[in-house]
N, C-alpha and C positions, 0 to 999 in steps of 0.2 A: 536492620533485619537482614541485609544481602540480597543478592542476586535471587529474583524468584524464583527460576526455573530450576529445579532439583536432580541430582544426579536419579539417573536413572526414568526420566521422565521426556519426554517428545513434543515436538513441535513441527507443524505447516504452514510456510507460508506462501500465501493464494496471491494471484495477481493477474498484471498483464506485462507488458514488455519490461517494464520497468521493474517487474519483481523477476523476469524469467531471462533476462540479459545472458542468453546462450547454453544457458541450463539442459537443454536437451541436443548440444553440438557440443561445439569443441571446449566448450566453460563447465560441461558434465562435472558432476552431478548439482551444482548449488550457484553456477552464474558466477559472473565476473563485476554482479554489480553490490548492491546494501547486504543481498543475505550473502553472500560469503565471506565480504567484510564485515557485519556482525558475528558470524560463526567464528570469524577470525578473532576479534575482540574475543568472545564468549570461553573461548578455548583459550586465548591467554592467558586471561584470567581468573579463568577458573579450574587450571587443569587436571582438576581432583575427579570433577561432576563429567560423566560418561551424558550427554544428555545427545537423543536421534533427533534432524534435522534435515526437514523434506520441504525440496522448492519445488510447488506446481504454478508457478506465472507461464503464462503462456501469452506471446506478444498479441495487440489487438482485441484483448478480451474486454469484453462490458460486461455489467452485472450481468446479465443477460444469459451469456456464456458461462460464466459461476456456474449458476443456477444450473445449468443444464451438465455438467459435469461435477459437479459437488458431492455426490453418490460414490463415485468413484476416486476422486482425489481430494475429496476430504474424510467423509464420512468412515469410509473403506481405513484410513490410517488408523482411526481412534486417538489424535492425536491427544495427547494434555494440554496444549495453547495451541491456539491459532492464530495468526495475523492475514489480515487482507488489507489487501491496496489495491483499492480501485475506484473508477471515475472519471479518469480523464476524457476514455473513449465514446464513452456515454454522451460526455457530455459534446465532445466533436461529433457525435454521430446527428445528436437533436441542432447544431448551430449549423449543422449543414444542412439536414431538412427534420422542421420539425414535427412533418406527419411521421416516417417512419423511426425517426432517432427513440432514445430513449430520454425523454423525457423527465425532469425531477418528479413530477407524481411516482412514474414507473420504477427508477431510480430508486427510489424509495419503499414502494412496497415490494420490489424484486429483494433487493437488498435486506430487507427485514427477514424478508421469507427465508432465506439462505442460513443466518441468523439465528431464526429462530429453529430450524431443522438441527442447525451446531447442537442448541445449547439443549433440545431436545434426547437426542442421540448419544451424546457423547459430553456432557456437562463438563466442557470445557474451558479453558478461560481464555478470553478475548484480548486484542489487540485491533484498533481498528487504524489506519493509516490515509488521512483525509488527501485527496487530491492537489496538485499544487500546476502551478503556470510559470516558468521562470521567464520573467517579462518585464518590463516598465512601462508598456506601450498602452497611452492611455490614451491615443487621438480619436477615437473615434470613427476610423475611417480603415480601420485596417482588419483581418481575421484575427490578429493576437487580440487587442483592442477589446475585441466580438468576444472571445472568449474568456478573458479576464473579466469581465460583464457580466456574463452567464455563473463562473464559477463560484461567486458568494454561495449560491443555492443549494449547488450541490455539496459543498463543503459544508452548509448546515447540518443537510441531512445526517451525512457522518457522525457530527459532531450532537447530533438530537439521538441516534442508534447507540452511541457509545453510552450514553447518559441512560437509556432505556431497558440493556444490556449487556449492564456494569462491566463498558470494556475499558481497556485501558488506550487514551488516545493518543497520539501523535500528530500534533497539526501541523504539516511539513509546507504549509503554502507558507507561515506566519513565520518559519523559521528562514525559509527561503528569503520572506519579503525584506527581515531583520538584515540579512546577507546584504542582498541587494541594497542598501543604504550605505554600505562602506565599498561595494565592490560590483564591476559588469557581470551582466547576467552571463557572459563569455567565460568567465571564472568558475562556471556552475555546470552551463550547459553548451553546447554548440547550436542547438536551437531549443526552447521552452517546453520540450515534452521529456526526451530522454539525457538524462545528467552524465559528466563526464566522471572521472574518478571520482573528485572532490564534490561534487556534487551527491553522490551514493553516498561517500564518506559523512554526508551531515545527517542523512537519513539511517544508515548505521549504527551514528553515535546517539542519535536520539530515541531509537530504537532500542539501545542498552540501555540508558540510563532510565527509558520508562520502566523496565523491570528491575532496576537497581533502588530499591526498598531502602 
């Protein structure tokens, strides 16, 4: 069937540091990481389809944050598809304390909420983009360790909202992990949160070829 996204039709995609990679300095207007490398891909491929392309990741954000600007940098575009990646923060926020962090209960019904405002407003089509750790650190004794531990749950959640929400998902821990089996996590990232080119690059391509029909 082709490429989903149709000339003449728009897209947002919502994040935190990892989707906003300089997006509002000197990487203006779409980052120097997955969405411009996707955009990149999207435009060569397709250079027929005129299709708008708006990055609000803003580094450091948790569901939390979303929610609390969603009005404005989602809602506000009207886009035709959405994608969101988020999670990681969330989840370093509750591994470090987890009276005030955000919690996977919370995680989840914040995250719904957002969600369900989209698909309410603007009967959009989803993309959801589940969290990932690039790591191998399984001892036990360490913070990566601590949080490759924790991230099963939260990466459920994603993956139970997509299913609820009929988004389309990208599970980028499981392609990463796949990585990680032929190659150091140094290949990917310089430390387990934020990816280096090639690192983007796997989340770009997987990111096309979800919408590649």
């Amino acid at each position: 069937m082709g490429f989903a996204i149709q000339d003449g039709e728009s897209m947002v995609l919502i994040g935190d540091s990892i989707t906003d990679c300089g997006r509002r300095g000197a990487e203006a207007p779409f980052g120097n990481g997955y969405v411009k490398l996707f955009i990149d891909l999207v435009t060569a491929r397709h250079p027929e389809r005129n299709i708008r392309f708006t990055n609000m990741g803003i580094g450091g954000n948790k569901v939390t944050d979303l929610r609390d600007r969603w009005e404005d940098d989602v809602i506000r575009h009207k886009p035709d598809w959405l994608s969101v990646k988020i999670g990681i923060n969330d989840l370093h926020s509750y591994v470090r304390d987890a009276q005030t962090g955000v919690g996977v209960d919370h995680f989840r019904s914040t995250y719904s909420e957002i969600l369900e405002r989209a698909k309410t407003a603007l009967s959009c089509r989803l993309i959801l983009i589940d969290p990932f750790y690039i790591s191998t650190d399984r001892s036990g004794q360490s913070w990566r360790s601590r949080v490759l531990d924790a991230l099963p749950a939260y990466i459920e959640v994603v993956h139970e909202l997509a299913q609820a929400y009929d988004a389309r998902l990208i599970q980028t821990h499981d392609l990463f992990s796949e990585q990680l089996r032929y190659r150091d996590p140094g290949r990917f990232c310089p430390e387990p949160v934020h990816p280096n080119l090639s690192g983007h690059m796997v989340i770009a391509n997987a990111l096309y070829d979800v919408l590649d029909e």
